[in-house]
N, CA, C and O atoms as a DFTB+ gen file, in Angstrom:
348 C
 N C O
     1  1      -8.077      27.273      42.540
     2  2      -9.470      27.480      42.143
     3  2     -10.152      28.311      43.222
     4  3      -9.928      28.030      44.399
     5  1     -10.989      29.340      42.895
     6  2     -11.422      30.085      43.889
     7  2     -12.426      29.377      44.116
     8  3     -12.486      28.183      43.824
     9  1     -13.659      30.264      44.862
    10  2     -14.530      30.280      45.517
    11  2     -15.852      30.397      43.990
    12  3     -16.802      29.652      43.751
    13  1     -15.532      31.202      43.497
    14  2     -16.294      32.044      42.285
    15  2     -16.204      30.826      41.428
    16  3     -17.245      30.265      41.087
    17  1     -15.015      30.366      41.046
    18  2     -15.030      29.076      39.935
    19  2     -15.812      28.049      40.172
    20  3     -16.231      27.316      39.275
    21  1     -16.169      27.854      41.824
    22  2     -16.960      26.732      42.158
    23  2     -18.640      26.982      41.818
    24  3     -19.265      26.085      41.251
    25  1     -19.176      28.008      42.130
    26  2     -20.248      28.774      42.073
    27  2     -20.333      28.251      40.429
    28  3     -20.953      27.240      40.098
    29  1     -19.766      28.926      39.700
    30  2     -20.405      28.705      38.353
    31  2     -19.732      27.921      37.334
    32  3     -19.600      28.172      36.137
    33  1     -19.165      26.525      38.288
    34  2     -19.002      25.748      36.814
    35  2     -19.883      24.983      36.138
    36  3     -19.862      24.667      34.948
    37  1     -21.230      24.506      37.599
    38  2     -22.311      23.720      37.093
    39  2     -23.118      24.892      35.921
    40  3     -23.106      26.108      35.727
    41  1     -23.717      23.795      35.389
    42  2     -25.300      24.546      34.384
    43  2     -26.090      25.408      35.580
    44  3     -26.439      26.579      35.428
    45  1     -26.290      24.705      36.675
    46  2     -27.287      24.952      37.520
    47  2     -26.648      25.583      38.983
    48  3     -26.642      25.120      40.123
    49  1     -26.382      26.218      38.695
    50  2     -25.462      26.492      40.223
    51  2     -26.250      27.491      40.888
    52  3     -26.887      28.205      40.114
    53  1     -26.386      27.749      42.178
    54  2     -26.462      28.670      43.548
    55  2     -25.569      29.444      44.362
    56  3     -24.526      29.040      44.876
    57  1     -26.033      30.504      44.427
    58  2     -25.080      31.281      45.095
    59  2     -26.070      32.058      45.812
    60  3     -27.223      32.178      45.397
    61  1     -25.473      32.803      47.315
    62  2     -26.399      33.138      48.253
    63  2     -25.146      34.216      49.212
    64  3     -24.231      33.882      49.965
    65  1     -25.593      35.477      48.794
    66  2     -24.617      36.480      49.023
    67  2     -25.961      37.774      50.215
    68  3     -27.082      38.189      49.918
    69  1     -25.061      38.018      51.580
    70  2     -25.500      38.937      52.288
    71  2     -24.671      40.294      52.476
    72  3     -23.458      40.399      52.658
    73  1     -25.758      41.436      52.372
    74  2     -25.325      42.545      52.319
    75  2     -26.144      43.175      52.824
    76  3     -27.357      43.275      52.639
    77  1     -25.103      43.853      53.838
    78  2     -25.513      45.222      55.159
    79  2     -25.633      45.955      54.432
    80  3     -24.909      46.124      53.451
    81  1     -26.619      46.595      54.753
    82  2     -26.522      48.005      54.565
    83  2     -26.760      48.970      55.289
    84  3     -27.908      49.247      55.638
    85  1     -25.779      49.608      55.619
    86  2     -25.836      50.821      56.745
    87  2     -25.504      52.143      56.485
    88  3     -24.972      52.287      55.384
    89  1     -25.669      53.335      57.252
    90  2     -25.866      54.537      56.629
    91  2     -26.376      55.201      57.487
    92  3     -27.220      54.627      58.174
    93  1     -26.067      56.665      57.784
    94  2     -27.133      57.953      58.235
    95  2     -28.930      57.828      58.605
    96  3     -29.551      57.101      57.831
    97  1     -29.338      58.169      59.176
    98  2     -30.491      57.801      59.124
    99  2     -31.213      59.285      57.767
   100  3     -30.795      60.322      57.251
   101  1     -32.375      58.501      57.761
   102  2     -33.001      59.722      56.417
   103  2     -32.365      59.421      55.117
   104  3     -32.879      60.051      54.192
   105  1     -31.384      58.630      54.780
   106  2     -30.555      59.213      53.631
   107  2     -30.951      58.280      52.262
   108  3     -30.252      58.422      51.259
   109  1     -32.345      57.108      52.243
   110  2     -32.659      56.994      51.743
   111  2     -32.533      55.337      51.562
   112  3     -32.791      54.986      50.410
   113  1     -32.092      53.956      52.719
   114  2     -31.637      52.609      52.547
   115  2     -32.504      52.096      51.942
   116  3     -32.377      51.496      50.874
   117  1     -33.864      52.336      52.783
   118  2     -35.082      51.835      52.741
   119  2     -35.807      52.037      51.588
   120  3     -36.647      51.162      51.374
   121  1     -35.757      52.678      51.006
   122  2     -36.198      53.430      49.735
   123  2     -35.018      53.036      48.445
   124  3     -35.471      52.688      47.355
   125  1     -34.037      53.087      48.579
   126  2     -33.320      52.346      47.335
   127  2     -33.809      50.666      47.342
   128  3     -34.172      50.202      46.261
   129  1     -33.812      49.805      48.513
   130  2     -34.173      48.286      48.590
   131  2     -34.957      48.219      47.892
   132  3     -34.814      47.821      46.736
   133  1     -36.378      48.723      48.578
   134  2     -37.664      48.760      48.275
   135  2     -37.761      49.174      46.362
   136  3     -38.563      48.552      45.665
   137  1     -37.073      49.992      45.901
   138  2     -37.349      50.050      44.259
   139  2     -36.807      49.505      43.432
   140  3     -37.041      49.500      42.224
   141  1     -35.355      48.553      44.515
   142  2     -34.380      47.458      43.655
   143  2     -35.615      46.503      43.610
   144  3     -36.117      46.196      42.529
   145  1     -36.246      45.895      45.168
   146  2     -37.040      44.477      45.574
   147  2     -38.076      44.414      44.624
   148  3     -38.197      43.447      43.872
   149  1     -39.165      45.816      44.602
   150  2     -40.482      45.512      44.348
   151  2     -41.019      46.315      43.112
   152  3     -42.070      46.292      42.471
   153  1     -39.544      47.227      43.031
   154  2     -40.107      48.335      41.460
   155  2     -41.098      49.191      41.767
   156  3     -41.924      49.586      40.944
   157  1     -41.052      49.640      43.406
   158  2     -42.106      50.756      43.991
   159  2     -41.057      52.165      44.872
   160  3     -39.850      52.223      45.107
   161  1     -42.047      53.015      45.124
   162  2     -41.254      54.033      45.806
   163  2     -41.976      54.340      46.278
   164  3     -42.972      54.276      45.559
   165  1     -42.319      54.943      47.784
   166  2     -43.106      55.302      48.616
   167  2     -42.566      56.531      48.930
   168  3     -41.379      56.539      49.254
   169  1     -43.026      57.318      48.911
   170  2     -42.933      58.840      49.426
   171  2     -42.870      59.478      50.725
   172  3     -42.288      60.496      51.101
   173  1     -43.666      58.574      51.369
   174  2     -43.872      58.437      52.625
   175  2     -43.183      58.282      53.549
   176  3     -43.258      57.079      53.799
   177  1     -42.212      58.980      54.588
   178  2     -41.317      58.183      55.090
   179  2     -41.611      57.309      57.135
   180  3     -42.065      57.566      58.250
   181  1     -40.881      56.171      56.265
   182  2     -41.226      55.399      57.259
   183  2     -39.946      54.939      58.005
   184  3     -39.238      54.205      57.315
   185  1     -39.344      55.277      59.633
   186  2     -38.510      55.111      59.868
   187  2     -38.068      53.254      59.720
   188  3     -39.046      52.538      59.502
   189  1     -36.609      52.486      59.839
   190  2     -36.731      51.255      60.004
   191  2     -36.270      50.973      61.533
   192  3     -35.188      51.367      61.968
   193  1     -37.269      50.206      62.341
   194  2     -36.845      49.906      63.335
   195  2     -35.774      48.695      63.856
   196  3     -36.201      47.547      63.733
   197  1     -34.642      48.834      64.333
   198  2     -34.142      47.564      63.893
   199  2     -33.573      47.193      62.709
   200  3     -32.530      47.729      62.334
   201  1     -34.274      46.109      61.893
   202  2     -33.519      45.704      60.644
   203  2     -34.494      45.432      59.961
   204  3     -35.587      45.437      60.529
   205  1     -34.418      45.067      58.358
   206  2     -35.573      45.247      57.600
   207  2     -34.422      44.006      56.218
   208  3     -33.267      44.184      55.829
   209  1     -35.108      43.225      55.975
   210  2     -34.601      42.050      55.716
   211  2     -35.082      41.921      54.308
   212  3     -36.311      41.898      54.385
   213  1     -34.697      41.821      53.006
   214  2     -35.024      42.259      51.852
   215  2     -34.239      40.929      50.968
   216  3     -33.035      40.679      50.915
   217  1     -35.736      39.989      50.124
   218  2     -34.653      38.941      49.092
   219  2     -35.129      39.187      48.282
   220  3     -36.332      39.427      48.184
   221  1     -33.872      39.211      46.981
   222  2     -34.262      39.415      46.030
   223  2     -33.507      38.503      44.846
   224  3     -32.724      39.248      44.257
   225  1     -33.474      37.219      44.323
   226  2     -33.418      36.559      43.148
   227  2     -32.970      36.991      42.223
   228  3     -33.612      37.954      41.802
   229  1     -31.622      36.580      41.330
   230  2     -31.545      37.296      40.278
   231  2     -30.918      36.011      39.789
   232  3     -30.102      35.319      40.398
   233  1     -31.679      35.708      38.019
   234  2     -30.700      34.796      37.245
   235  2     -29.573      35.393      36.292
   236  3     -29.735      36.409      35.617
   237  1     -28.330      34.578      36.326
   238  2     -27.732      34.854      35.718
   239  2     -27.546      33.952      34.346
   240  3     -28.189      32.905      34.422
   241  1     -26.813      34.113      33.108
   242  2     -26.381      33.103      32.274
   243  2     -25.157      33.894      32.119
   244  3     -24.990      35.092      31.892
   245  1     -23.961      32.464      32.383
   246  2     -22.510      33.186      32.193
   247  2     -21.914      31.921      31.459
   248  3     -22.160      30.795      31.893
   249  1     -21.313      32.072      30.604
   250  2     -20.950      30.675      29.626
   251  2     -21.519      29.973      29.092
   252  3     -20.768      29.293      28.393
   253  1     -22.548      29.694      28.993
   254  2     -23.413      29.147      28.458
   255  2     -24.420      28.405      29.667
   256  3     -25.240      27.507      29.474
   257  1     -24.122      28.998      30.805
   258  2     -24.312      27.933      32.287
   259  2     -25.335      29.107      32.973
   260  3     -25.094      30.305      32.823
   261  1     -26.604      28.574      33.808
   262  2     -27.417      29.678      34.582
   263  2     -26.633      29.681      35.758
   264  3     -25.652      28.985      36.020
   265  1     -27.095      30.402      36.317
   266  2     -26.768      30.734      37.938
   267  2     -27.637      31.366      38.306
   268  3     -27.978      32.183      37.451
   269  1     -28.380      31.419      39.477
   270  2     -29.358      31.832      40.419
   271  2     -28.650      31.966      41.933
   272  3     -28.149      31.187      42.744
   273  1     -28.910      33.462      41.839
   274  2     -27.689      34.280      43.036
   275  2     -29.186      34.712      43.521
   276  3     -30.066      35.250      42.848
   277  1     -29.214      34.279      45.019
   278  2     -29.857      35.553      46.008
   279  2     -29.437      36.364      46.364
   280  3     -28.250      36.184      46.636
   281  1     -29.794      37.323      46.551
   282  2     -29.058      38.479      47.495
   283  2     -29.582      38.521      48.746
   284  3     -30.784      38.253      48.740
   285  1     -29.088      38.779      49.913
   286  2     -30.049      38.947      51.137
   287  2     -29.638      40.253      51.876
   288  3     -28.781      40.218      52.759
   289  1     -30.093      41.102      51.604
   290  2     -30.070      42.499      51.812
   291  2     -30.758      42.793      53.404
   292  3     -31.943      42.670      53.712
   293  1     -29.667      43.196      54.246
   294  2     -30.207      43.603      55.330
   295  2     -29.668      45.373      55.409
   296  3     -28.646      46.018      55.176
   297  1     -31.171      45.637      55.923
   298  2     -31.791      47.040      55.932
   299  2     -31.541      47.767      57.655
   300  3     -32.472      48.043      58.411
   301  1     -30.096      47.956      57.967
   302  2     -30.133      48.369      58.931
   303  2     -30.822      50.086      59.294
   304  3     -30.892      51.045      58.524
   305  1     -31.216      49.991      60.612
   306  2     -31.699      51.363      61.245
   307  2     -30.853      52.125      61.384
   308  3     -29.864      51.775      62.028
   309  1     -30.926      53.411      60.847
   310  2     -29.762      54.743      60.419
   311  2     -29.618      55.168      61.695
   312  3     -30.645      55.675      62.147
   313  1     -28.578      55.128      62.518
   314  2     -28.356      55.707      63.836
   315  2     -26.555      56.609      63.479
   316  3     -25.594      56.364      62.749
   317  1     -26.934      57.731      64.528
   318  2     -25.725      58.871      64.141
   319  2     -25.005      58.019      65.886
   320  3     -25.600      57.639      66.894
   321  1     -23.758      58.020      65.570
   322  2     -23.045      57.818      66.131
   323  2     -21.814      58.759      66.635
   324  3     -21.049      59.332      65.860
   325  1     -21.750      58.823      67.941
   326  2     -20.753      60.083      68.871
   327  2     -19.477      59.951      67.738
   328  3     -19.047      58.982      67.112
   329  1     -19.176      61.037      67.767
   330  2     -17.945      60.953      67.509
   331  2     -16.299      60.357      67.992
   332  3     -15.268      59.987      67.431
   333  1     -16.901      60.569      69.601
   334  2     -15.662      59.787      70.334
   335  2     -15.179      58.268      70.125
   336  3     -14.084      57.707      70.095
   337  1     -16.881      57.765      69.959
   338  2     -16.664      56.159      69.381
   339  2     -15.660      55.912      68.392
   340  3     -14.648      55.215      68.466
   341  1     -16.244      56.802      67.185
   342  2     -14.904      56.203      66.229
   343  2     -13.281      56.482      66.662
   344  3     -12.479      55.747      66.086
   345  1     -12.759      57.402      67.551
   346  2     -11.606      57.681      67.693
   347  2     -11.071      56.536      68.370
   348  3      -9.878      56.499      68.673
């Protein structure tokens, strides 16, 4: 039995899933979150300092059973990194 089978055999089950998100700076993290989270887009750009911490709730119905999954979306700061590092 996995992990997943446990999650949704109740009617009522919880699940609570985190996801980095990292990337280039400019290339748009902050701005995809923000129109998944709040259904807005700002034009404006605003660098993220640090990390930028984003929940967002979603119900599911799978079998006849709900599930209520958070997501916890962390909004890391786009930093370019040397090249030597990755070698």
């Amino acid at each position: 039995m996995s992990s997943d089978d446990i999650v949704f055999q109740s009617n009522i089950g919880e699940a609570i899933y985190k996801i980095i998100v990292i990337g280039d700076p400019t290339v748009g993290k902050t701005s995809l979150l923000t129109r998944f989270a709040s259904k807005q887009f700002k034009t404006q750009y605003l660098p993220t300092v640090g990390v930028n911490i984003v929940k967002e709730v979603v119900d599911l119905s799978i079998n006849e059973g709900a599930v209520k999954v958070s997501l916890m979306f962390w909004d890391i700061a786009g930093q370019k990194f040397d090249e030597s590092l990755a070698n």
